[in-house]
N, CA, C and O atoms as CSV, one atom per row, in Angstrom:
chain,resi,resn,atom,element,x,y,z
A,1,UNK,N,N,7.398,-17.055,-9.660
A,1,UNK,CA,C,7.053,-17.041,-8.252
A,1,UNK,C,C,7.919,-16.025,-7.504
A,1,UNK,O,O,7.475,-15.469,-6.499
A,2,UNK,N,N,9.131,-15.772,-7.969
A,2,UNK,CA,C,9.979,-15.108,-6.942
A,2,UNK,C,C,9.730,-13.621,-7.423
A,2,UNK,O,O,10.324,-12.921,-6.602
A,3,UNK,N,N,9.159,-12.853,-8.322
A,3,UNK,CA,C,8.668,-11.582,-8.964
A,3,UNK,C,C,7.723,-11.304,-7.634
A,3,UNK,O,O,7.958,-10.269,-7.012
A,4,UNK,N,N,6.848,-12.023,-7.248
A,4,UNK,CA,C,5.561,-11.991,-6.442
A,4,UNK,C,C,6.313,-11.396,-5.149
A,4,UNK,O,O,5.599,-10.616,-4.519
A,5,UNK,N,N,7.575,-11.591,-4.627
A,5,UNK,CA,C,8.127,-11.617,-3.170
A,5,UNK,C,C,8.845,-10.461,-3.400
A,5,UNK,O,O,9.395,-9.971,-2.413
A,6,UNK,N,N,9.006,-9.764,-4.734
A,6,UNK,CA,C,9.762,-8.438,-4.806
A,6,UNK,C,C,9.251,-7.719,-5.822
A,6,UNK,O,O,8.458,-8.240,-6.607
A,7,UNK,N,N,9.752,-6.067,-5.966
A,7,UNK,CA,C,9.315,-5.693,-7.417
A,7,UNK,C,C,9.952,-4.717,-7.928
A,7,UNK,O,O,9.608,-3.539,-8.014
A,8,UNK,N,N,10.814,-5.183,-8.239
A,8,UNK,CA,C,12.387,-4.254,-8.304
A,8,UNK,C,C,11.749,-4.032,-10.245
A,8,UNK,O,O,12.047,-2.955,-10.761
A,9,UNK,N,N,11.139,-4.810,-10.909
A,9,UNK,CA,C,10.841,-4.615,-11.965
A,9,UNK,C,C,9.487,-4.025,-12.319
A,9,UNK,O,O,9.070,-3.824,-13.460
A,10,UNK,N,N,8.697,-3.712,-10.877
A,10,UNK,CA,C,7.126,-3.151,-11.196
A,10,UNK,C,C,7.179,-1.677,-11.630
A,10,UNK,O,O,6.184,-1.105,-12.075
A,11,UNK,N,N,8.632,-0.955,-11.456
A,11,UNK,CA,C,8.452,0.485,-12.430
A,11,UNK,C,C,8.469,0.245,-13.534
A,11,UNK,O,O,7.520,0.802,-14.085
A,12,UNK,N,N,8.937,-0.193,-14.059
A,12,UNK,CA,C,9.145,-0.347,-16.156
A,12,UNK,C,C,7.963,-1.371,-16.317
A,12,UNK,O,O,7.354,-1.128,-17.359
A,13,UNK,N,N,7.505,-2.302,-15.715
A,13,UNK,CA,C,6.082,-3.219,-15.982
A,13,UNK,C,C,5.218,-2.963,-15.096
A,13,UNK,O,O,4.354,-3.763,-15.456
A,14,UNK,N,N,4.818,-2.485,-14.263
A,14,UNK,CA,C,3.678,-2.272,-13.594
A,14,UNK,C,C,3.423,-0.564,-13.426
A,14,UNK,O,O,3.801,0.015,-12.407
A,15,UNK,N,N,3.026,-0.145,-14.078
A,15,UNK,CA,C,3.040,1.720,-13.854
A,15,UNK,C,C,1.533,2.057,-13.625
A,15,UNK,O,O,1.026,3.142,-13.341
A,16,UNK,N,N,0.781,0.482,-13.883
A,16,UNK,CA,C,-0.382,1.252,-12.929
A,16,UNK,C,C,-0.286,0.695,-11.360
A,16,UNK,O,O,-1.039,1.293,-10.592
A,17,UNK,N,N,0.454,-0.265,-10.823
A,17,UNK,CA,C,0.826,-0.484,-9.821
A,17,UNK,C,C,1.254,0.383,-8.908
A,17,UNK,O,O,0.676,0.780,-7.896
A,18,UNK,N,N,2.670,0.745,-9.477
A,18,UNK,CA,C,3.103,2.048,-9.297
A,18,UNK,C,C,2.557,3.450,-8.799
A,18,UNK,O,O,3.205,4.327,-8.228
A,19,UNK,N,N,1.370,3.460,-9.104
A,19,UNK,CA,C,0.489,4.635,-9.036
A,19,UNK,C,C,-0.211,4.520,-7.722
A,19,UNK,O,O,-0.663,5.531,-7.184
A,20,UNK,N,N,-0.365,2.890,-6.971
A,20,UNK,CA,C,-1.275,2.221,-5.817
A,20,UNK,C,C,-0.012,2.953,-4.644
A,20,UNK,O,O,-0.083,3.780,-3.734
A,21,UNK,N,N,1.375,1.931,-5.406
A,21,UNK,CA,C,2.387,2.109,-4.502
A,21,UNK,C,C,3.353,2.778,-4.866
A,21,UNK,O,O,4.244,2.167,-5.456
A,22,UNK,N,N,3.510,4.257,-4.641
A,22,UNK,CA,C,4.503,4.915,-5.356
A,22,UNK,C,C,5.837,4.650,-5.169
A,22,UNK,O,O,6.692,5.037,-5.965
A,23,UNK,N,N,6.302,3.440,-3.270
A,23,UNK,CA,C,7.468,3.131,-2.937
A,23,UNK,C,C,8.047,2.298,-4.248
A,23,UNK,O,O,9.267,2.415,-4.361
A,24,UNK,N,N,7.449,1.530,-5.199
A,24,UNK,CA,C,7.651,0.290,-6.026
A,24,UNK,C,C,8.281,0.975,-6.736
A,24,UNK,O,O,9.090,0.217,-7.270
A,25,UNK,N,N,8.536,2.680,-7.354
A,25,UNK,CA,C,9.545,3.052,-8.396
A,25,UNK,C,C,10.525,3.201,-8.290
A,25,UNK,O,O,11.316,3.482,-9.191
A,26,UNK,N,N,10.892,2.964,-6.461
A,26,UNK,CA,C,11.851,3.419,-5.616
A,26,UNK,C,C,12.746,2.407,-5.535
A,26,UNK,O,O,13.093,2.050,-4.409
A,27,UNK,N,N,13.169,1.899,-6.434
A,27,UNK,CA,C,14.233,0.526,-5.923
A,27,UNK,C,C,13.197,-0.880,-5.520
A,27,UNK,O,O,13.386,-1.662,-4.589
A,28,UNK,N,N,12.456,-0.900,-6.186
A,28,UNK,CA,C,11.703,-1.937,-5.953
A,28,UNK,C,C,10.894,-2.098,-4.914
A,28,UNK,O,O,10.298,-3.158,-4.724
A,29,UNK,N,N,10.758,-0.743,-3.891
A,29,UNK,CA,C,10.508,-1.141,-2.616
A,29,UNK,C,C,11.185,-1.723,-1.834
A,29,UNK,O,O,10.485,-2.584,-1.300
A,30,UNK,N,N,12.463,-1.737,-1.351
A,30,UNK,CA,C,13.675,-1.916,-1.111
A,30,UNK,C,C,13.724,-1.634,0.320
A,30,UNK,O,O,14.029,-2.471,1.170
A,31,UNK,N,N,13.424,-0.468,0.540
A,31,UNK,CA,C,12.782,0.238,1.355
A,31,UNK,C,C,11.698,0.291,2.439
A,31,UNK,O,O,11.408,0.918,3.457
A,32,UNK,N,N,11.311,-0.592,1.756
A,32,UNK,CA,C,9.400,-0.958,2.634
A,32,UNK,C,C,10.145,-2.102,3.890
A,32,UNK,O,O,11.252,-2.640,3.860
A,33,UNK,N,N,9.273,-2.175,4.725
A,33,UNK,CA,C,9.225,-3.139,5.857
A,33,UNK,C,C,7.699,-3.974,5.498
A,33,UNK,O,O,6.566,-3.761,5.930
A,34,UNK,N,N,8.208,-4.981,4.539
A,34,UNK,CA,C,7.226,-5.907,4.093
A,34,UNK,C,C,6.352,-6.729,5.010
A,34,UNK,O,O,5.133,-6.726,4.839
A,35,UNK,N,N,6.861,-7.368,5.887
A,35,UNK,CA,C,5.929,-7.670,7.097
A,35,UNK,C,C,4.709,-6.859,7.185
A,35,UNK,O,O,3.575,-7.241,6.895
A,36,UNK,N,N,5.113,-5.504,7.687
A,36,UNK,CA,C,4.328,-4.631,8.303
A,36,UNK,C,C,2.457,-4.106,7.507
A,36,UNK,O,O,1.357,-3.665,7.840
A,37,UNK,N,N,3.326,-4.630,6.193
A,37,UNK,CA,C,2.018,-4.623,4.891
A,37,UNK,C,C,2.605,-3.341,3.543
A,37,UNK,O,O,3.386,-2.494,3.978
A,38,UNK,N,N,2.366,-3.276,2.568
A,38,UNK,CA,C,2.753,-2.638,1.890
A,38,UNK,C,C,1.856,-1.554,1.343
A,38,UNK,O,O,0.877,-1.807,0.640
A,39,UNK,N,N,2.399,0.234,1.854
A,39,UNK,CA,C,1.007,1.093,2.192
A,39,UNK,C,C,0.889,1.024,0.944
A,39,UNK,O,O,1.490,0.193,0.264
A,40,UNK,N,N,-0.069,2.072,0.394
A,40,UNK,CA,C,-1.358,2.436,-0.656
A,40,UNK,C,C,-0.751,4.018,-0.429
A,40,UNK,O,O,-0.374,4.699,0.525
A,41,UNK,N,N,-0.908,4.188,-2.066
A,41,UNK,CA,C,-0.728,5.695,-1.990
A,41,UNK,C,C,-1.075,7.037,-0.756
A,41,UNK,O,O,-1.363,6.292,0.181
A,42,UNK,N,N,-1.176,7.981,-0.371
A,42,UNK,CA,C,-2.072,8.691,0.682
A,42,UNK,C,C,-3.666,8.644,0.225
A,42,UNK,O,O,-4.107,9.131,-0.815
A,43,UNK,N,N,-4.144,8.207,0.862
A,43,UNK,CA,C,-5.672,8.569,0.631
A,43,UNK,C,C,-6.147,7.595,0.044
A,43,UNK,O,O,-7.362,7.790,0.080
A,44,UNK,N,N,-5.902,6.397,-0.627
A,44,UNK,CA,C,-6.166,5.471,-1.484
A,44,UNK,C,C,-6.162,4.274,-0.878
A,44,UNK,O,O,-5.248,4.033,-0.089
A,45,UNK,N,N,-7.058,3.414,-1.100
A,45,UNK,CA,C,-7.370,2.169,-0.479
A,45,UNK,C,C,-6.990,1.170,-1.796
A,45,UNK,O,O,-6.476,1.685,-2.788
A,46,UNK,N,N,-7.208,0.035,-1.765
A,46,UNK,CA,C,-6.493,-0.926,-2.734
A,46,UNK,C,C,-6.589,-0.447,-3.809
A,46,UNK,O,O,-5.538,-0.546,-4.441
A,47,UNK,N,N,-7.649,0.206,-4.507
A,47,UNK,CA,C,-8.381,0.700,-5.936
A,47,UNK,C,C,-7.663,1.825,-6.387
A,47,UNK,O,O,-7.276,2.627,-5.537
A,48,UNK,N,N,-7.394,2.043,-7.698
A,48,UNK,CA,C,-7.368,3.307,-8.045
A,48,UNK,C,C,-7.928,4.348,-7.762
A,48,UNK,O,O,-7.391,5.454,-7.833
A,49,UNK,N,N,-9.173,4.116,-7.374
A,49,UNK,CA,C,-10.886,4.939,-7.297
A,49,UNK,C,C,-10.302,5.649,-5.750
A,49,UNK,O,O,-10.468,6.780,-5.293
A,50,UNK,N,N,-9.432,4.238,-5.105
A,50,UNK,CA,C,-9.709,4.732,-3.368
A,50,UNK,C,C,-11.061,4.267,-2.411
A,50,UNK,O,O,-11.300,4.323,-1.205
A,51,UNK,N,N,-11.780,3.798,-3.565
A,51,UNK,CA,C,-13.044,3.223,-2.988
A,51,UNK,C,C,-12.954,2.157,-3.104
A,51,UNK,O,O,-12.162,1.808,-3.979
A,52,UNK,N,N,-13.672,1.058,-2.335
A,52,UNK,CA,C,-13.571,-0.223,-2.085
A,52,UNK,C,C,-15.373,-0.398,-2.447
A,52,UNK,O,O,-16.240,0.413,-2.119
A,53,UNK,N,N,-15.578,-1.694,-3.204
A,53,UNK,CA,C,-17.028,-1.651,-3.106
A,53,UNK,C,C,-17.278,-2.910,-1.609
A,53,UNK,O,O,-18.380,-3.458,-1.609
A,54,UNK,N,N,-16.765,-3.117,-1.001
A,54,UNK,CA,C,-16.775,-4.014,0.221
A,54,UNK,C,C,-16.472,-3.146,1.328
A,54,UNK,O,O,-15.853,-2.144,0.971
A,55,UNK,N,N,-16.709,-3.215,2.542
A,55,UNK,CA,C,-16.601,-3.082,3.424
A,55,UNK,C,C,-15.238,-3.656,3.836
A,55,UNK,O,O,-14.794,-4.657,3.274
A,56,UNK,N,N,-14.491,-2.945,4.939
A,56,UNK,CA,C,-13.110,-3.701,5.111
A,56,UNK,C,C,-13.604,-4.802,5.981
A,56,UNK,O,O,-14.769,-4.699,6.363
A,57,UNK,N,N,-12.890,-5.876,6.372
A,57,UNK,CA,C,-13.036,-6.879,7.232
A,57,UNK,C,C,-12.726,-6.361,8.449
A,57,UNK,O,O,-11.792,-5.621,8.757
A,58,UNK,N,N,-13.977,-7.018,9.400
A,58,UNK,CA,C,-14.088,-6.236,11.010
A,58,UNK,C,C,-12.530,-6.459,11.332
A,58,UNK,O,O,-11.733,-7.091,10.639
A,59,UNK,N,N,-12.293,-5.827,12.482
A,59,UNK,CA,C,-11.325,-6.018,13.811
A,59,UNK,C,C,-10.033,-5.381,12.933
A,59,UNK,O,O,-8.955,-5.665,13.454
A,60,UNK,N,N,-9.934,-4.619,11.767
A,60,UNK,CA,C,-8.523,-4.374,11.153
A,60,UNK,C,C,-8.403,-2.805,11.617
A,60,UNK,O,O,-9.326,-2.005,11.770
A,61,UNK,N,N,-6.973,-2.598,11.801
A,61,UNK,CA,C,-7.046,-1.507,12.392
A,61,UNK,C,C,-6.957,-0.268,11.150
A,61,UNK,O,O,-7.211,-0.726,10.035
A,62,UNK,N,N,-6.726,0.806,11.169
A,62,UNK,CA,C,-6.864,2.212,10.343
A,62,UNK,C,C,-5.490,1.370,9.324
A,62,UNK,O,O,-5.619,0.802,8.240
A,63,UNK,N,N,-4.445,1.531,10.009
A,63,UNK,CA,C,-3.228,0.906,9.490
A,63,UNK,C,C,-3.508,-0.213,8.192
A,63,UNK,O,O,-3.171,-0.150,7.010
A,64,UNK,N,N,-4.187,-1.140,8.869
A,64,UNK,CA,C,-4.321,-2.235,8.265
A,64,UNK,C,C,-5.580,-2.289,6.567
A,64,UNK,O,O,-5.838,-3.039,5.626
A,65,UNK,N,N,-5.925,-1.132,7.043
A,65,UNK,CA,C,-6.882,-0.743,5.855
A,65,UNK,C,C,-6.360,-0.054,4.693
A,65,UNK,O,O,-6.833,0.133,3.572
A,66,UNK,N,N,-5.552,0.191,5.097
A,66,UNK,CA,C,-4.498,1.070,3.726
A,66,UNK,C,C,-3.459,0.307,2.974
A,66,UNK,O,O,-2.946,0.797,1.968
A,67,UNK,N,N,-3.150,-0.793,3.391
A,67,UNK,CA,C,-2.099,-1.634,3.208
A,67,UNK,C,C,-2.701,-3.292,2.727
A,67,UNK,O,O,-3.719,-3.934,2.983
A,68,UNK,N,N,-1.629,-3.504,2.017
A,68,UNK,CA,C,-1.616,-5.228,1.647
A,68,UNK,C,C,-0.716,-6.087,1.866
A,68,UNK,O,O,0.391,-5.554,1.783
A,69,UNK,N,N,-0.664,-7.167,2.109
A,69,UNK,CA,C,-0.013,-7.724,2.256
A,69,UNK,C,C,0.168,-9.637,1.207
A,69,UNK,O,O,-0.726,-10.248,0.622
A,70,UNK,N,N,1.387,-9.955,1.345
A,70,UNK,CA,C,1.308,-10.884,-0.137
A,70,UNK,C,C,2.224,-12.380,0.465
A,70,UNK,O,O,3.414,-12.241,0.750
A,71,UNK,N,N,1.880,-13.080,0.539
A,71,UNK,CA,C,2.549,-14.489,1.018
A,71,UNK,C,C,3.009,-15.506,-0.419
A,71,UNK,O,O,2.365,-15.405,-1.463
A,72,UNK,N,N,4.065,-16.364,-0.303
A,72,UNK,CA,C,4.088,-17.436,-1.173
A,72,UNK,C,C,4.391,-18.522,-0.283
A,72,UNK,O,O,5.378,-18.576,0.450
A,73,UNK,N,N,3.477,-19.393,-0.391
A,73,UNK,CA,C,3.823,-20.717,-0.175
A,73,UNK,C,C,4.113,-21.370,-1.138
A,73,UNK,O,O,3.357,-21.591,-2.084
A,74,UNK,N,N,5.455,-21.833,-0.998
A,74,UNK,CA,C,6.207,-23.251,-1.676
A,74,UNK,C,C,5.339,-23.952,-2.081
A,74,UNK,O,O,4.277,-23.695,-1.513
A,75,UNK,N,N,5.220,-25.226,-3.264
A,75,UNK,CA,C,5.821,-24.704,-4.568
A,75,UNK,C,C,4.948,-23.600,-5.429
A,75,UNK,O,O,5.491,-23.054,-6.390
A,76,UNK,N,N,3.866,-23.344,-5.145
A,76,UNK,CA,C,2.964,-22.932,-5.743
A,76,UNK,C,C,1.475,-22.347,-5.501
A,76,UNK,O,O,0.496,-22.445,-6.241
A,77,UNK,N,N,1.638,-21.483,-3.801
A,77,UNK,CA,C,0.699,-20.841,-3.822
A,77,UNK,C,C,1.041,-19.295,-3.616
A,77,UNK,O,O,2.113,-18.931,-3.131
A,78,UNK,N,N,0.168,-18.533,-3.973
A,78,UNK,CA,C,0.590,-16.849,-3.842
A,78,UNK,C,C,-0.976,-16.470,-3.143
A,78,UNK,O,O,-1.975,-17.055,-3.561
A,79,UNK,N,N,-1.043,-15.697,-2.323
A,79,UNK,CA,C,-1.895,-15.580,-1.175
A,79,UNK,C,C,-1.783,-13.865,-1.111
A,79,UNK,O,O,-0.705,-13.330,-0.855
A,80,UNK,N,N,-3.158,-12.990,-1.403
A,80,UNK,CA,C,-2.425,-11.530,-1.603
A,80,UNK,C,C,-4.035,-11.143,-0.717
A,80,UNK,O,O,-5.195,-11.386,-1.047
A,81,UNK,N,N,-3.487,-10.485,0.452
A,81,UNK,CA,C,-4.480,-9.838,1.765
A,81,UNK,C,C,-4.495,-8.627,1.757
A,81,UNK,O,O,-3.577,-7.859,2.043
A,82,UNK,N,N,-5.893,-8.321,1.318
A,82,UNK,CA,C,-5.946,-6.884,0.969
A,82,UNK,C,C,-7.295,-6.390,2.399
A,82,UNK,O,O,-7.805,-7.247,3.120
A,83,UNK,N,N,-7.634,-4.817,2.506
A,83,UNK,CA,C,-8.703,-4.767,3.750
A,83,UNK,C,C,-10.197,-5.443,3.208
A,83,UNK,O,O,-11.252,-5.158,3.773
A,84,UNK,N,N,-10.144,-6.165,2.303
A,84,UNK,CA,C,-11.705,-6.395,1.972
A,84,UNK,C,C,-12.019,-7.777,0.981
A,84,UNK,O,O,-12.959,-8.271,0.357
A,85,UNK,N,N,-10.809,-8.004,1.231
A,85,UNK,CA,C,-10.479,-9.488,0.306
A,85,UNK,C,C,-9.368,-10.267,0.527
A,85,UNK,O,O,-8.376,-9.766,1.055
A,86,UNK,N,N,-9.396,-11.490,0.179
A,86,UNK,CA,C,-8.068,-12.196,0.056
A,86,UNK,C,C,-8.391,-13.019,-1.383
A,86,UNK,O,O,-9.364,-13.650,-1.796
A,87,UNK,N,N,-7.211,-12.718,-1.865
A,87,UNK,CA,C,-6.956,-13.610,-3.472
A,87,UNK,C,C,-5.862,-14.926,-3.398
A,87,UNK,O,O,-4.749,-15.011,-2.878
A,88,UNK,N,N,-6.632,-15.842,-4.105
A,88,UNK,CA,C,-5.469,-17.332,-3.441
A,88,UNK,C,C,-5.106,-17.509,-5.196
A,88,UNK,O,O,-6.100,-17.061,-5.768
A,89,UNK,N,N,-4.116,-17.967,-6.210
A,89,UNK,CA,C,-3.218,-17.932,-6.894
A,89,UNK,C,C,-2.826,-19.386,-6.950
A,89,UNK,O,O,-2.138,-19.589,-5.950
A,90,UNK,N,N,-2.919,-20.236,-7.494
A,90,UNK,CA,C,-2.504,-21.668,-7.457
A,90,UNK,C,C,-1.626,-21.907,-9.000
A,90,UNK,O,O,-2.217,-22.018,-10.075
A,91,UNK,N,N,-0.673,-21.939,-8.905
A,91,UNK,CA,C,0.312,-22.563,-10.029
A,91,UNK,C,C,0.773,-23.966,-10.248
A,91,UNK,O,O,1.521,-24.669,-9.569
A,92,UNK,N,N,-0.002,-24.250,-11.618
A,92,UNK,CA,C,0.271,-25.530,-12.056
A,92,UNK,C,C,0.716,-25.777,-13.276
A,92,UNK,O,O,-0.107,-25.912,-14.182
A,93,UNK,N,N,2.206,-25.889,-13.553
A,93,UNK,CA,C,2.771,-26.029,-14.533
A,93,UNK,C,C,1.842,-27.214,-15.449
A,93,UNK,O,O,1.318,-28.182,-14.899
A,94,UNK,N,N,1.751,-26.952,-16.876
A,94,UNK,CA,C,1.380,-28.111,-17.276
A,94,UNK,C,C,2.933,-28.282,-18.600
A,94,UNK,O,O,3.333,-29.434,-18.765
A,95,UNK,N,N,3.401,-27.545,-19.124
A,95,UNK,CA,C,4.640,-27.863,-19.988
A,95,UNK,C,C,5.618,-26.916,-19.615
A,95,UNK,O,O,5.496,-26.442,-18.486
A,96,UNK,N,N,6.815,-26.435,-20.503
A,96,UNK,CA,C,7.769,-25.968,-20.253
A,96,UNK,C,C,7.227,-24.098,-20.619
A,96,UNK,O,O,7.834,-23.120,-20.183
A,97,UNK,N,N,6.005,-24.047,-21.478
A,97,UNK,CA,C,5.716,-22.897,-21.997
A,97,UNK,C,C,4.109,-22.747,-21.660
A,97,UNK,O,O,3.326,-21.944,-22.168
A,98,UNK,N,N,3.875,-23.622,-20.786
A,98,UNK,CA,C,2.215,-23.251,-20.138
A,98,UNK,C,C,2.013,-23.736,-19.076
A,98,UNK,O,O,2.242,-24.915,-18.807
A,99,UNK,N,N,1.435,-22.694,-18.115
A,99,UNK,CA,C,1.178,-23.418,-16.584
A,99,UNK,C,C,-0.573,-22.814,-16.229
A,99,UNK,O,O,-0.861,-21.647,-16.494
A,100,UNK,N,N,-1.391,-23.568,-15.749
A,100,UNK,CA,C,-2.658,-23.219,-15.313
A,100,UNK,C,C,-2.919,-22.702,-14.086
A,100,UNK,O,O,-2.680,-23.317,-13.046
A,101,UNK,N,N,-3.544,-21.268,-14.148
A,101,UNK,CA,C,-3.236,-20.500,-12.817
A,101,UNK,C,C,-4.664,-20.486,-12.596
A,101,UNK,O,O,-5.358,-19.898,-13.426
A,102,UNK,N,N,-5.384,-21.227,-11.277
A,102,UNK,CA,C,-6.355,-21.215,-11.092
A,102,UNK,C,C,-6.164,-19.541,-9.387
A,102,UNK,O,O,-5.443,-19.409,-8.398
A,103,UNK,N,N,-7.324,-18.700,-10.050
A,103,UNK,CA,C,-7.598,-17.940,-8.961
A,103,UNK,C,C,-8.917,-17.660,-8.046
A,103,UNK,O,O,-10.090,-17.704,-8.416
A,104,UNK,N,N,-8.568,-17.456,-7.160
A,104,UNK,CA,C,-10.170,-17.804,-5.669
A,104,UNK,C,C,-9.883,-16.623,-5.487
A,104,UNK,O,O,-8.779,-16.078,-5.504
A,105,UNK,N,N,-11.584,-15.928,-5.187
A,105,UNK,CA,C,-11.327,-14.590,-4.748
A,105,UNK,C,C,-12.188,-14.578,-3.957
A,105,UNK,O,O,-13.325,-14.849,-4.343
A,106,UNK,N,N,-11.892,-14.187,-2.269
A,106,UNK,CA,C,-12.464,-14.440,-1.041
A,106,UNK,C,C,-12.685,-12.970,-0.614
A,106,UNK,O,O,-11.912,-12.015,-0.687
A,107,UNK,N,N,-14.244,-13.067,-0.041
A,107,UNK,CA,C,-15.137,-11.730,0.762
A,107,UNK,C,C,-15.925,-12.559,1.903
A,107,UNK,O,O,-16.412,-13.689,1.898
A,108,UNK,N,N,-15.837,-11.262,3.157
A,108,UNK,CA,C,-16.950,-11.764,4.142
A,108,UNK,C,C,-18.295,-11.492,3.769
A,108,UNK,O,O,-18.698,-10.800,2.834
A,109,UNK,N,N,-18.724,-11.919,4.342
A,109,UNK,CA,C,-20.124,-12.644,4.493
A,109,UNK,C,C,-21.085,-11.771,5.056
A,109,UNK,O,O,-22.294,-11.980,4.955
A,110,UNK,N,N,-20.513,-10.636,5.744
A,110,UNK,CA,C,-20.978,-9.554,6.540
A,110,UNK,C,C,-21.832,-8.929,5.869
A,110,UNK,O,O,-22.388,-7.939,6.345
């Protein structure tokens, strides 16, 4: 859970991540003002492609279309807001070496 709130380790394990957010090779993003949303390469929208097959969700501004943003709620939800989706993440330990990660993947209706 606490990987999700930082990513001081997404250069050596995430290098296609890396490629979305080039700040992440930088000290983890160390750097970023996480609130604010975490940008997208220049020119690139959540996708590698840069293309979105959705439409962004009305009322978001230019800003808000380039960027994501990622929540954890205690004990066990991870909540990741992107311009054209939201992904919900539910963690449920079932032993010491397996936990069941149920994921919801939310679009408007528009």
């Amino acid at each position: 859970m606490e990987n999700y709130n930082e990513c001081y380790h997404c250069g050596g394990l995430h290098p296609e991540l890396c490629e979305i957010v080039p700040e992440f090779k930088q000290a983890g993003g160390s750097n970023l003002t996480w609130d604010d949303g975490i940008p997208h390469r220049e020119g690139l929208h959540v996708y590698k492609t840069g293309k979105a097959s959705r439409a962004p969700f009305p009322g978001l501004s230019e800003e808000e279309k380039v960027r994501h943003k990622g929540e954890l709620c205690f004990p066990n939800l991870m909540i990741s807001l992107a311009c054209d989706h939201v992904s919900a993440f539910l963690l449920w330990p079932l032993a010491p070496d397996r936990t069941r990660i149920v994921w919801q993947f939310f679009v408007s209706s528009r």
